[in-house]
N, C-alpha and C positions, 0 to 999 in steps of 0.2 A: 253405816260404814263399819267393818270388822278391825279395818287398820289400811296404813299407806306406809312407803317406803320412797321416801327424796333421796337424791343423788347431787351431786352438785360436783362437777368437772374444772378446776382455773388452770387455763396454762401456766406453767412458769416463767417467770423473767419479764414479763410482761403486766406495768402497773394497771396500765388498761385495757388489757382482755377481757373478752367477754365471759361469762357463766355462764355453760352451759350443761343442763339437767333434765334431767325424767323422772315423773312420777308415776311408783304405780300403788294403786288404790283398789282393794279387795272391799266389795258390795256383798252383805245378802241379798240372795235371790230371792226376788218380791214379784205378786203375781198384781195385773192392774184392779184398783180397785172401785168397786159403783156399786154405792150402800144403797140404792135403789131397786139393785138384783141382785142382790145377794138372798138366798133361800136361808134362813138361819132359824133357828128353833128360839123360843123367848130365854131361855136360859146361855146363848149364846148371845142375844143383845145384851143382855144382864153385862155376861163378862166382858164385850167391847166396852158399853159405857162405863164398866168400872175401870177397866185401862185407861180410856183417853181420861174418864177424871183424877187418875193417877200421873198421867201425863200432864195436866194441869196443874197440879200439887207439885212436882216437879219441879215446872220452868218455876211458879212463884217461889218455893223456899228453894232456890238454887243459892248454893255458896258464894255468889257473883251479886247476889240479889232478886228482885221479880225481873225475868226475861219475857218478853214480848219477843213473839216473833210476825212482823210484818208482812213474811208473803204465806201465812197458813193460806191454804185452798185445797180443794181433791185431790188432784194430780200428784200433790207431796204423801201423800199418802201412799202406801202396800199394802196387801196382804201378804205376809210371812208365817207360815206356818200357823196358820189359821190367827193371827194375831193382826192386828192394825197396826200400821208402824208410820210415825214422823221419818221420811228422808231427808227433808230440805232445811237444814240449818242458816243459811248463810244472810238473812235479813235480818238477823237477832239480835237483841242490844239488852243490856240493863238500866237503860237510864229513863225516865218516866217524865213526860213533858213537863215542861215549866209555864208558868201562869205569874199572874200580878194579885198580889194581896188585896191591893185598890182598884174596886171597880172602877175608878174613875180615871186611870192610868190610861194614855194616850193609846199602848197597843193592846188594855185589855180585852180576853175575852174568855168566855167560861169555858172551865174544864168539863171533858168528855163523861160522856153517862151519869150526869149530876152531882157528880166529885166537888168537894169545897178546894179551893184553892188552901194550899196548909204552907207554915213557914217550913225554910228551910231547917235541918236538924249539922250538927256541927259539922260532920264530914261534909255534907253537900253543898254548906256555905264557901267552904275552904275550893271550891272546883266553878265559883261563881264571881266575876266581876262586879261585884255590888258596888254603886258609887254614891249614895246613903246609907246611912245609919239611922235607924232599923232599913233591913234590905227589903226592898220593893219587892223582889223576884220570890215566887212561888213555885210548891211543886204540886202537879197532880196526883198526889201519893192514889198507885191502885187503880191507875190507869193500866197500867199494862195488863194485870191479870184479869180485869175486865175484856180488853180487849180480845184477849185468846179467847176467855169463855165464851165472848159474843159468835168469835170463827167457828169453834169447835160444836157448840149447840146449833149455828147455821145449817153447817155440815154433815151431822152425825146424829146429836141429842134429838135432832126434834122425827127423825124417822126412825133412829132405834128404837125411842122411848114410847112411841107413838101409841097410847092408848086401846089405841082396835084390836093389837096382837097379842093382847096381857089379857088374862081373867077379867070379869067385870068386876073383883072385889079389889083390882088394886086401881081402878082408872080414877078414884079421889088423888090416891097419892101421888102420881106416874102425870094428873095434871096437872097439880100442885107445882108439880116439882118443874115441869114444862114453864109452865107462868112464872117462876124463880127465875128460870136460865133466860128466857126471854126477854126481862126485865133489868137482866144480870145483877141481881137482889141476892143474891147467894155466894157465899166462899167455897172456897177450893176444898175446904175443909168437910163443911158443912153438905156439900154434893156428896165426898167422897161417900160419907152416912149416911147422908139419902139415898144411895144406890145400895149399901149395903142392908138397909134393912125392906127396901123393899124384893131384893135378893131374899131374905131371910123369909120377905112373909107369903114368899111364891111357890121356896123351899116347903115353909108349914103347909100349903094351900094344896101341893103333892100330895107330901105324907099322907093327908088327913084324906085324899080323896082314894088313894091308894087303901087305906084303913076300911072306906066304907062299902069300898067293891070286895 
């Protein structure tokens, strides 16, 4: 979205009129997208998966906090002038589920992608009805940005990356890095690196073949 424009109409004189309004809301134009047929050169996988794991690094250090967003799938996706692009915001949240300290707590049960349940930290307590002292209630600190890499590697990583269409001197790295994201064993941080150096060693892997012809 580039921007919207609300309006918002009350009659006068009247405590209980209605409101009535329009909006209008300016889209870029996005063509549909199916990373299955897309024709793309290895150097343009390169720069998608470096986008989306910039997209990743995003939602997590977002000013708000780690955003999860729940309805990632295809469909929210475009292509925009040759770029990949997130449309669908609106299932988003910053807050990271909650868990019990005590496995033995009546509604325990374990946090998602083998996360230790962790105590609350000062802010988080103050937004928590704890009715003990020490509080029962835990968070899944890093559920969320798990959760996106699990969507966005469903989606995307595992056939951009996909070993067959790279030189055979980077299919160590390329499945290395596959068995991370599958795993979701990896930071947002640490992907954005691993894409940029196996960028770098596909760069050299040119030059040098370029050198020999």
């Amino acid at each position: 979205m580039l921007g919207y424009c609300l309006r918002h109409i009350k009659g006068e004189g009247h405590s209980n009129s209605s409101y009535y309004g329009d909006l209008s809301v300016v889209f870029e134009y996005g063509d549909e997208l199916d990373i299955n047929a897309l024709n793309i050169t290895i150097a343009e996988r390169l720069n998608h998966a470096a986008d989306l794991a910039s997209l990743l690094s995003y939602l997590h250090h977002s000013p708000l906090g780690s955003l999860v967003d729940f309805d990632i799938k295809p469909a929210h996706f475009k292509m925009v002038n040759g770029k990949i692009k997130l449309i669908d915001l609106d299932f988003m949240k910053n807050v990271e589920s909650t868990c019990f300290l005590s496995s033995s707590h009546k509604n325990s049960k374990p946090c998602p992608f083998n996360i230790s349940c962790q105590e609350l930290n000062d802010v988080e307590i103050r937004y928590t009805n704890c009715q003990t002292v020490p509080c029962e209630v835990g968070v899944c600190r890093g559920r969320n940005v798990k959760y996106n890499l699990q969507k966005i590697n469903n989606i995307f990583f595992q056939d951009l990356l996909k070993p067959k269409f790279f030189p055979f001197a980077l299919n160590f790295s390329l499945s290395r890095l596959l068995t991370q994201l599958n795993k979701t064993s990896i930071g947002v941080d640490t992907l954005e690196k691993a894409i940029r150096n196996i960028t770098l060693a596909y760069t050299n892997l040119r030059t040098h073949k370029k050198r020999l012809l």
